[in-house]
N, C-alpha and C positions, 0 to 999 in steps of 0.2 A: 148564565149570561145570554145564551143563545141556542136555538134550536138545534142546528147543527154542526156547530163549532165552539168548546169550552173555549178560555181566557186563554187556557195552557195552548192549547193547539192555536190557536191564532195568535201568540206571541212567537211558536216557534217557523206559524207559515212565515210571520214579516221577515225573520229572520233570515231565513232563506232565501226569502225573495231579493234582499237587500244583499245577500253573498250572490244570487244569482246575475246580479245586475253589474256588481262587480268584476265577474267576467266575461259582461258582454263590454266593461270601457273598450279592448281594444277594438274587434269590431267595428265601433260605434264612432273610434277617434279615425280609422280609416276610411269609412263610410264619409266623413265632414272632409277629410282629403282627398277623397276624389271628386266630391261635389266642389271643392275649389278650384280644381282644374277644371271641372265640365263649365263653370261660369265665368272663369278668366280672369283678371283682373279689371277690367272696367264694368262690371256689375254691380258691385257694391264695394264697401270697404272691406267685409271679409271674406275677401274673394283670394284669388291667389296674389301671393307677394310679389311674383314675374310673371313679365306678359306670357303670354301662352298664343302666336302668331299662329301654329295650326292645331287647330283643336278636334285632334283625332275622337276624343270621346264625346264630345257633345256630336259628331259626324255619326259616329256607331250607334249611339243612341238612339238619335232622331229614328236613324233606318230601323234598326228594332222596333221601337216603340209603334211607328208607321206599321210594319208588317204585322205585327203580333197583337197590335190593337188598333185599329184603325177606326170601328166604331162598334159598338155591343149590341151582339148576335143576335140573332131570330132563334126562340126556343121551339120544339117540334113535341108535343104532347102526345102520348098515344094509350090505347091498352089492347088487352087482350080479349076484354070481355066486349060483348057487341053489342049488348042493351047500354054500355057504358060510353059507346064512342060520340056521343052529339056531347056528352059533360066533358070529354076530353078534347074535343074540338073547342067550347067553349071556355077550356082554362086555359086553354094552347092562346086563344085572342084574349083574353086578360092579365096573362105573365107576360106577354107582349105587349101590355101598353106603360108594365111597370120602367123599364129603362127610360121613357122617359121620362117620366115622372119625377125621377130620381135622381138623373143625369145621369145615368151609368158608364154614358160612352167614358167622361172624362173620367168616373172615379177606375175603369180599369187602363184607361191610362195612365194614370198614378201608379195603379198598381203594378205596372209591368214595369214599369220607370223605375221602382222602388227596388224589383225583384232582381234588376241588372246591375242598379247598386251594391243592395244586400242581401235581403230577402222583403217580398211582398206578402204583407200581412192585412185581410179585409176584415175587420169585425160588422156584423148583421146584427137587425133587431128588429124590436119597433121605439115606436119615440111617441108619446100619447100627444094627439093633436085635438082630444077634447072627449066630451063627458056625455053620455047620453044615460039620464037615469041614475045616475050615481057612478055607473061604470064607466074610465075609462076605456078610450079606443083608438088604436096608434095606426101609425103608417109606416112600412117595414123600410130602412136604410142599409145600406153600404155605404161604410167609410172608408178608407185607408190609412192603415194604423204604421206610422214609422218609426224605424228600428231606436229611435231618440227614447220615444212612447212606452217603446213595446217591451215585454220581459215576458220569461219562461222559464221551467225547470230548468236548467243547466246540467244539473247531474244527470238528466236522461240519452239516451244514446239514440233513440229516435222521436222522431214527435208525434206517435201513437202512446210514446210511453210515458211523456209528463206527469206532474203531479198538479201540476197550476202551469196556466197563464194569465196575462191579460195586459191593461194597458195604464196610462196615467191620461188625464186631461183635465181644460178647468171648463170651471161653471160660475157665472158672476154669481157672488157672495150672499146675495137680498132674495136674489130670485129662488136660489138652492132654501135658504132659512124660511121663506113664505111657502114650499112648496110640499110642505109637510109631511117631505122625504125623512129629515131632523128630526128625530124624536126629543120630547122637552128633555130629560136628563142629559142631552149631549151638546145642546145649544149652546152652552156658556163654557164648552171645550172647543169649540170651532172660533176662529179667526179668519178673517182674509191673510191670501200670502201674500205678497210683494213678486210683482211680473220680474222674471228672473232667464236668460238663456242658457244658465248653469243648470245642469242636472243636480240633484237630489245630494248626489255623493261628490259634488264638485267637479263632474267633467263636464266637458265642452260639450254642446249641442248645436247642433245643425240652423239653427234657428240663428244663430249669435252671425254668421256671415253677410245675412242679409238686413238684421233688426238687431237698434241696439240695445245695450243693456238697462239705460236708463231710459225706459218707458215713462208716458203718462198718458194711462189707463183714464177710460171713461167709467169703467165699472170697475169696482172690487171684486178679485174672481178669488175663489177658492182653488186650489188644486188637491182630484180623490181619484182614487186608484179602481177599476174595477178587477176582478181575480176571477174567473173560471176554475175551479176543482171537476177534471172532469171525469174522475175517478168515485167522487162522492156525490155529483153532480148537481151542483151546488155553485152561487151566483153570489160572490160579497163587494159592499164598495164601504172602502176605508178613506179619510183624508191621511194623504201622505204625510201633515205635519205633526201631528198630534198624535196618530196609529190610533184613531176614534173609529170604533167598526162601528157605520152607519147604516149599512141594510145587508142582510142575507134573505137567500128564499131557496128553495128547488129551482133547478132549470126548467120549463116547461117548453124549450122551443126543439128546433129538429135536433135531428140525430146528432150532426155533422159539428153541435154549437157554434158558440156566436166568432170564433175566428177562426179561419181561414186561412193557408199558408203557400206561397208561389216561390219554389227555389228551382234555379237550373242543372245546377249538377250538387249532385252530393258526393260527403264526404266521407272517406270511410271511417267509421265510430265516431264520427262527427256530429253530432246536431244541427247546425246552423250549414246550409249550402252555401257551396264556392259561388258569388258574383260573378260576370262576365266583365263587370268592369273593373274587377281585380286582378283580372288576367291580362284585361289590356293595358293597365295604367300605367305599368314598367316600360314600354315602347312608346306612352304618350311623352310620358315626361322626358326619353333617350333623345324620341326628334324633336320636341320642343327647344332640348338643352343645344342638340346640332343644330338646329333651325336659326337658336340665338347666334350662337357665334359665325353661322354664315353670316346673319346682318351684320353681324360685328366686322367680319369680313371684307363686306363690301360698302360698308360705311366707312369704313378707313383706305379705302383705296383711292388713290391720288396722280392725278396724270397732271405736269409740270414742262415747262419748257425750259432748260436748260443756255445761258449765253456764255458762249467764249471769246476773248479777244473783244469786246465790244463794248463801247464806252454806255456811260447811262443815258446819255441822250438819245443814243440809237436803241436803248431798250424802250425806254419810254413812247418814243415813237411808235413800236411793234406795240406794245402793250397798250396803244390808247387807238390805234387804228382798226376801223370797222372791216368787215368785210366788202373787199373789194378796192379799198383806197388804194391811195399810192401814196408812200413814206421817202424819205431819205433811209439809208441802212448802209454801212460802210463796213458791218462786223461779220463776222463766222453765219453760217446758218444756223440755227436755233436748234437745240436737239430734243426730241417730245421725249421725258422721263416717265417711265409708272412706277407706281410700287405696289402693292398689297394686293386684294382682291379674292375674290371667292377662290378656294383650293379647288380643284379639282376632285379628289380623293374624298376630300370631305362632304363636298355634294355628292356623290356619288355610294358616301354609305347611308349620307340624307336617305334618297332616293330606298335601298334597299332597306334602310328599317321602316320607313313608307308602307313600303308592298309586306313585309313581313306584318307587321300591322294590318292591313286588310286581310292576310293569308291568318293569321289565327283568330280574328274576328270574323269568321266565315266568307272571307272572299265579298268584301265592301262593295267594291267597284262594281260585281257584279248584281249583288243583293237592292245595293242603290242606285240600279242607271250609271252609273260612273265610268264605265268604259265604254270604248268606242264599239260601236255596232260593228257586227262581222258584215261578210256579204251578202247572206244568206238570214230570212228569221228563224231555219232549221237551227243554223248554229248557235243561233243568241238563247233559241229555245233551251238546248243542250247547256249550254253552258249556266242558265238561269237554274236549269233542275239540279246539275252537279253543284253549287252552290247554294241551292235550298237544301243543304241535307242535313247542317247544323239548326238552319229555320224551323225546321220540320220537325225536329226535334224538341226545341224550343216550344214551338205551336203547339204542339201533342201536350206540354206541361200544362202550358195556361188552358189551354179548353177544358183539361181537367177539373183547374180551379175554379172555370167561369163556370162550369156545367153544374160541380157543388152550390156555387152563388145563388144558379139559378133554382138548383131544386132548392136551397133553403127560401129563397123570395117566393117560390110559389108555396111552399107550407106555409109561409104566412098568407098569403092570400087564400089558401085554401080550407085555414081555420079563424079567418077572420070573419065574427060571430052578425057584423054589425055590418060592414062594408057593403057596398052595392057598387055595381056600373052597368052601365050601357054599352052592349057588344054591337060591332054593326056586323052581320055573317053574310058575308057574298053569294047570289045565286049562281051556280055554276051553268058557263055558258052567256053569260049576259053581265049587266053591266050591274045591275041592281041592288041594294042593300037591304039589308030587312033588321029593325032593331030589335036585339034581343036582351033581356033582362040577366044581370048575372048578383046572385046575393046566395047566401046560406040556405036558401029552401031551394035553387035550382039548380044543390050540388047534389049528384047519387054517387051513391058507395063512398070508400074507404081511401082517403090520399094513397096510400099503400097499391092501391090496384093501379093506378098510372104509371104511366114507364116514361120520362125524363130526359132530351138528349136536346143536342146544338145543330144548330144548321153550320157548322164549322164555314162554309164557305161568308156566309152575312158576317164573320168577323174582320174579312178584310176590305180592302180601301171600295166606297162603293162611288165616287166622284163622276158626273158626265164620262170623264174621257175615259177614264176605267168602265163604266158600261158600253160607250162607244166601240172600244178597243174590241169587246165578249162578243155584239152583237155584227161585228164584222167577221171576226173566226166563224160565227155560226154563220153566217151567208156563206164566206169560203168554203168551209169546212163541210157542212152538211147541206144546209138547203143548195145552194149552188149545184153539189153532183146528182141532188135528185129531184132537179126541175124537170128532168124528161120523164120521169116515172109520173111527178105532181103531174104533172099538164099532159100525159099519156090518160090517165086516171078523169080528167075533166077540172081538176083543179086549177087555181091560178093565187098565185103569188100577192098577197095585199099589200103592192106597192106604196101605195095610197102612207099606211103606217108606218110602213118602213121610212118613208123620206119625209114624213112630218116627224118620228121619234128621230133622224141623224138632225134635221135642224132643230129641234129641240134640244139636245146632246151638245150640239156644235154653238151653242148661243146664237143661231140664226133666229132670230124670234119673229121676223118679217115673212120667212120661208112656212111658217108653223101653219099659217091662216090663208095659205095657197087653196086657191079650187083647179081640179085639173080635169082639163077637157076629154073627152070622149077622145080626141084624135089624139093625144099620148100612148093611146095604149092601156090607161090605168082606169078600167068601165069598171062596174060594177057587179060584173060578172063574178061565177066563181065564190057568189057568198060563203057557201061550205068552209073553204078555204080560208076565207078571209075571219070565219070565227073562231078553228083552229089555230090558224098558226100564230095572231098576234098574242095569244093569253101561253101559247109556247114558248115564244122569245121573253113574254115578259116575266115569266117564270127563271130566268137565270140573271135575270139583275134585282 
């Protein structure tokens, strides 16, 4: 039947796969529970069943997802060999123009989003975008594959040691049949399925909270399963309805294959890493439940005026009199009644599962801005690092996965046969561009001889006021105490850039297109100065 897989063996992989999937249902039905509480009840219809008034997890989240991806990093290429370094400069500025190409920023925010759920799983490729000569030639993606999707050996005890993974997704129906993926003997076993938000084996999916079940589809899609053997090393895609294997081949791509995997803490003989928003969900839901019945509290409390001795005319009077009139009244003075109202006690263990909530979510308040400034930025410093130490942990996972991403993205860029672009390479020292050709004949040596690493700092938040913020510590910090060394030296300070990049920064855009006179102070002296230090500062944003 098949090059590298008999009938026997690929009846007994479905089988497997089809047990393994069955013990990710629990997982999988937690994962749709905590996504109900992150979206509340006014999202959609499958949202949560009670309001959710504070919503501690979608608070945690944001902040995570903010720090730990905020937008995708700058790669740093290098080697060791010296005739090799102007190719390694050169793929360092072409793996760097793929994020956008791709949108990476957003798909690793998916993916970090997904990994605080469950686990974050990226599958890589290429995806063929047309034909030159008869051959195919594609352009490499990141997707983000969710736990609904995803499946793996289960029987394994780490995920070095699987036997398969892979994913499910669909493909409209005509375009898969025209695409001459289908071999003729299997055509007339394929079918369209019917758009479903049930799983395969009848659980719930993630999908069913926000889209309903009765769809009407524009296209007839198919849904096929791909599988990774990456033991045998080997690449199959089946339709899940019918168990039709319709393609196998060799893997031919990087080391690392086509998925990728981002968990925060693991477990021990575990498989599947512990969430961060399964740790927190127990206190979301504790002060939501508190949260309720305060309202409940204070929506039933009632303040009443009480009359004794006092006929109904003289009530009627008080009762129909504005502020400030004058009545007749012949009765008792009226006594103001309460009843009900917020407990005390109970706002106040409100409050502490609050703060215990930010305390095992790594100290919120302080990760998010959320507490009040100290007196001092020494202290807000101090207290911003003693609460990055769960971040920082965190951060150390994902760089790892992104730094994998990235060297699989640049192996395909680095053996893509066909491809071409245009590098612009900076003259250093000046302002100037010079284009350079990047294709298959202007690559030397062996992918293997580059060395691969992240600019870890390009992955977080880079916005005006966060540069703003960097290039003020560096005036405080350093240029500030060594103005008398500069200017002992003959040096002088390029004012000039500094206060057209703060109104830049600050959306001064009036301030940008200033000319400043000679009698400022800000001459043109001091050139030396002025071409080292601004390509300094602009080096840390």
């Amino acid at each position: 039947m098949a090059d590298h897989i008999t009938q026997t063996g690929f009846n007994r992989l479905t089988d497997s796969i089809d047990w393994s999937i069955r013990q990710l249902e629990k997982p999988r039905r937690e994962r749709i529970e905590s996504i109900r509480q992150f979206v509340g009840s006014h999202h959609s219809l499958g949202g949560s069943e009670r309001t959710v008034p504070v919503n501690f997890l979608k608070l945690a989240v944001d902040i995570y997802v903010r720090q730990l991806a905020a937008r995708a990093p700058r790669v740093l290429i290098s080697t060791k060999f010296a005739e090799l370094k102007p190719t390694a400069a050169n793929l360092q500025l072409a793996v760097n123009q793929i994020p956008e190409e791709i949108s990476l920023t957003l798909t690793l925010r998916r993916l970090v989003t997904e990994a605080l759920f469950s686990m974050g799983i990226v599958k890589c490729g290429l995806h063929t975008v047309g034909e030159i000569l008869g051959i195919p030639y594609g352009q490499p993606f990141a997707d983000v594959v969710t736990l609904d999707d995803y499946f793996c050996d289960m029987s394994a005890k780490r995920m070095d040691l699987i036997q398969y993974c892979g994913n499910d997704y669909w493909l409209p129906y005509e375009k898969l049949m025209d695409s001459g993926f289908v071999k003729s003997k299997d055509r007339d076993a394929l079918a369209p399925d019917d758009h479903t938000t049930i799983g395969e084996q009848g659980q719930e999916r993630a999908d069913g909270i926000s889209v309903d079940e009765q769809a009407e589809e524009f296209e007839k899609r198919i849904r096929l399963r791909d599988v990774w053997l990456p033991q045998e090393n080997v690449m199959l895609t089946y339709a899940t309805s019918s168990k039709r294997l319709l393609h196998e081949a060799g893997w031919e791509g990087p080391e690392l294959g086509p998925y990728l995997h981002l968990g925060y803490t693991e477990v021990p003989s575990g498989l599947l890493p512990l969430s961060p928003v399964s740790t927190w969900r127990d206190l979301h839901e504790l002060g939501n439940t508190i949260f309720r019945k305060l309202g409940s509290q204070a929506d039933a409390q009632k303040t009443v005026l009480g009359f004794s001795g006092t006929d109904e005319e003289d009530i009627a009077n008080f009762k129909g009199a504005k502020d400030g009139d004058g009545i007749a009244y012949h009765g008792a003075k009226p006594e103001r009644l309460q009843a009900g109202g917020v407990d005390g006690s109970t706002l106040a263990f409100y409050l502490q599962v609050r703060d215990l909530y930010s305390y095992f979510a790594g100290n919120l308040d302080s990760l998010g801005g959320l507490a009040p400034m100290t007196e001092t930025v020494g202290q807000d410093k101090l207290l911003g690092e003693a609460a990055s130490a769960q971040l920082a942990d965190m951060s150390a996972q994902t760089v790892t996965v992104v730094r994998d991403l990235f060297r699989t993205l640049a192996w395909y860029e680095w053996n893509d046969p066909i491809g071409t672009r245009t590098l612009e390479k900076k003259i250093p020292g000046t302002e100037l561009v010079i284009p350079v050709p990047w294709n298959a004949d202007a690559r030397q040596g062996g992918f293997e001889l580059f060395d691969l690493d992240l600019n870890v700092f390009s992955l977080q938040d880079d916005s005006p006021a966060t540069k703003l913020q960097k290039l003020r510590g560096i005036l405080n910090e350093f240029i500030g105490p060594l103005m008398p060394d500069i200017q002992s030296a003959g040096g002088q300070l390029d004012a000039q850039f500094i206060l057209r990049t703060i109104a830049k920064w600050s959306n001064m855009s009036s301030a940008t297109g200033s000319k400043w006179r000679e009698s400022t102070g800000f001459s043109d002296r001091g050139v030396a100065w002025r071409f080292v230090i601004p390509p300094l500062l602009q080096s840390y944003f």
